[in-house]
Structure formats: C-alpha cells, structure tokens
C-alpha positions as MATLAB code, in Angstrom:
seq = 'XXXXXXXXXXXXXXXXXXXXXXXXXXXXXXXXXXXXXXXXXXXXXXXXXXXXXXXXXXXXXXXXXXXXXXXXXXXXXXXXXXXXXXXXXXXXXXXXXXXXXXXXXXXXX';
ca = [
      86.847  100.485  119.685;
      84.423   99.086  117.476;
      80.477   99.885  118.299;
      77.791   97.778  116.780;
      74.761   99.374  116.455;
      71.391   98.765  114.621;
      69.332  101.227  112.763;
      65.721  101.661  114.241;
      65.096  102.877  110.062;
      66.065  100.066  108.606;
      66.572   97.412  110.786;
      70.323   96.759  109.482;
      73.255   96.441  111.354;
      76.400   99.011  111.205;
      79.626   99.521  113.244;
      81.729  102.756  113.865;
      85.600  102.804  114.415;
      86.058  105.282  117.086;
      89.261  106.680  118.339;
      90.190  106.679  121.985;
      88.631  110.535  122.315;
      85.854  108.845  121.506;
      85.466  110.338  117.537;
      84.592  108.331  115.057;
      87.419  107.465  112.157;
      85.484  105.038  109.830;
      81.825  103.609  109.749;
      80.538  100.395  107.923;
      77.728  100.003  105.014;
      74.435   98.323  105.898;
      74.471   94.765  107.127;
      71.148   92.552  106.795;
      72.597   90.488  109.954;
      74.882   90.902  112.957;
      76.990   87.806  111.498;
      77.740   90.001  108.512;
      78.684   93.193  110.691;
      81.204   90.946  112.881;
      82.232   89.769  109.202;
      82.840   93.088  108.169;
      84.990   94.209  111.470;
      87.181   91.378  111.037;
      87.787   92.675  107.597;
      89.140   95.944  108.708;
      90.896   94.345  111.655;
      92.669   92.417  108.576;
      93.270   94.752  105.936;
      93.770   98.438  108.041;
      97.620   98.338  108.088;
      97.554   97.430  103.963;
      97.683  101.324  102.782;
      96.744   99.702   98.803;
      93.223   98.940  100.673;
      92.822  102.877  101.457;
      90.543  104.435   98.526;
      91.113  108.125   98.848;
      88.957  111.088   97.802;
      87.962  114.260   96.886;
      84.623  115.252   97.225;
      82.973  117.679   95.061;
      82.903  120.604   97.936;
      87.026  120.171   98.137;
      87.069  118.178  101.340;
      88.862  115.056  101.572;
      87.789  111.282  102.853;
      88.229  107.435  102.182;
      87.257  104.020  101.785;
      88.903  101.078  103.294;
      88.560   98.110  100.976;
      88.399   94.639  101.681;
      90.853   91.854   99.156;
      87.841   91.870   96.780;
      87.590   95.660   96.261;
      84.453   95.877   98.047;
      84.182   99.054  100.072;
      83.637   98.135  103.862;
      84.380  101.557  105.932;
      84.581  104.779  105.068;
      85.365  107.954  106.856;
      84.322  111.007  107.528;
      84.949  114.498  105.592;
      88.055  116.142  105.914;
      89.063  119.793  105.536;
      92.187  118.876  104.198;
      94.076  115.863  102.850;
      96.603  116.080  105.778;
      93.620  115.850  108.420;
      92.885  112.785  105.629;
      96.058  111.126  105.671;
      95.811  111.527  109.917;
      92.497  109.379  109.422;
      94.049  106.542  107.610;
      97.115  106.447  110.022;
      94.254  106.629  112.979;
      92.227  103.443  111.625;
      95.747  101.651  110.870;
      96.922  102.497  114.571;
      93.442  101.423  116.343;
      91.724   98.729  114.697;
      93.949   95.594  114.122;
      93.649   95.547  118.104;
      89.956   96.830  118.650;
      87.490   95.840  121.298;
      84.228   95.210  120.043;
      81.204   96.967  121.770;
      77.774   95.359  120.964;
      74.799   98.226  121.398;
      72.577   95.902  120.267;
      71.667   93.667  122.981;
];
C-alpha cells in the first residue's frame, strides 16, 4: 500500500511503499503539493517491474540500498538500508511485486 503523508516540518507531501507486514520498502522525496505526490506514485506504479529503473548502492558503512528512477532519471523512491545486497535485491523484488497494484492511503485528510 501506498501512504500519503505530510510533514508537520516542512509542510511537503511524501508517500511510503509498505509491504503487506506493514514495513516500509521505498519512500518518496519532498513534494510541494499532493498533485505532485499522486504524480510521483503513479511513477513507481509505472516503472517498478523495469529492473534498468533500480539504482543500486553501497553506502559508505557497507550496507546496501536503492533508488527507483522514473524515464527521466530522476530519483523518485528510495529504500531503506540493507545489511546485505541479498536483503537488497529482496527489496527491489518486494517494490516490483507490490506496487504496480497498490492501494493508495491518504493520511492527510
């Protein structure tokens, strides 16, 4: 499921992809509106089963994560930090197995 959610910091909008248990497998940027959040989910709903989108990573402390990109090679979800690249690779296959067929929770309202 997709959660939209609004930070009381900034004032921007951001969504998490979380997995059935709940965890959450990749979370957005800052959007200045909710029309660009909704934007940015249909993004990933188009572009999570393309594995040439998937940016992947090493961090400098070792552990593993990545970046979803959209057709114009801007980011628009990254995951968490993984302990290892297989626990990585489990991530991807998680985002490309959930989101194409996501509901869409709204927090905001």
């Amino acid at each position: 499921m997709f959660e939209i959610f609004k930070s009381e910091k900034n004032n921007k909008y951001y969504f998490n992809l979380k997995a059935k248990n709940g965890q959450i497998i990749l979370s957005s940027q800052a959007y200045e509106s909710k029309a660009g959040v909704e934007n940015g989910i249909s993004s990933v709903k188009e572009n999570a089963d393309d594995d040439s989108k998937y940016e992947r990573k090493t961090a400098s402390n070792g552990k593993f994560h990545f970046n979803l990109k959209a057709g114009n090679g801007q980011v628009i979800g990254s995951s968490q930090m993984y302990a290892s690249e297989a626990g990585m690779e489990n991530g991807i296959d998680s985002v490309k197995t959930n989101a194409p067929d996501a509901s869409v929770k709204d927090i905001t309202e």
